[in-house]
N, C-alpha and C positions, 0 to 999 in steps of 0.2 A: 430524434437525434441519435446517430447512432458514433458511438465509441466502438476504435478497435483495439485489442488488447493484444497482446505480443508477449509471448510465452517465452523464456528467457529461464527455462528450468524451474521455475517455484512456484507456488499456488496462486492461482489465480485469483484477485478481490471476489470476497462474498458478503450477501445481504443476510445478515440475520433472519430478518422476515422481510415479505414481498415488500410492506409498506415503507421499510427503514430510508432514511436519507441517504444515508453513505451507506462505502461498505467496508468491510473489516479486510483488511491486507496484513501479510503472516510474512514473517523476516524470512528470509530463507539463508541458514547457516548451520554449519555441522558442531559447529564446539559451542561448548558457554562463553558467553561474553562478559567480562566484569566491567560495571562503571562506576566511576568515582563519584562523591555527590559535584553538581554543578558541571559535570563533563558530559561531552555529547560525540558523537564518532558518526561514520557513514555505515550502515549497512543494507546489504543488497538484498531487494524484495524478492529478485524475480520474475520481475513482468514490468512491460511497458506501455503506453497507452499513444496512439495516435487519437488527438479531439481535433474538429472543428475547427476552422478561421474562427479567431475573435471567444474561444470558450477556453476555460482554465479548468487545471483539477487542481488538488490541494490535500493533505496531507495531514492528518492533525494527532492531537495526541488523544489516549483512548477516552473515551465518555463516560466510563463505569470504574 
């Protein structure tokens, strides 16, 4: 399956290691952000992804 990825000025997803499931995606933003508890905002990755008819990606929060 191959995913295209579309460069939009920020880092591109990466895998930790070869084996990992997902992979790590890095905000890309100049200033610090404050958040309030309970508060959520939009910020921009950077990059886009064209998938497949019929396959999803997803987004999640970090694992560690």
């Amino acid at each position: 399956m191959m995913i295209k990825a579309i460069d939009f000025g920020g880092k591109l997803p990466q895998r930790s290691h070869h084996n990992d499931a997902g992979a790590d995606v890095f905000v890309n933003i100049k200033e610090p952000i404050k958040l309030l508890p309970g508060e959520s905002i939009k910020v921009p990755l950077g990059f886009g992804i064209e998938l497949p008819d019929g396959m999803a990606a997803f987004v999640m929060p970090r694992s560690g």
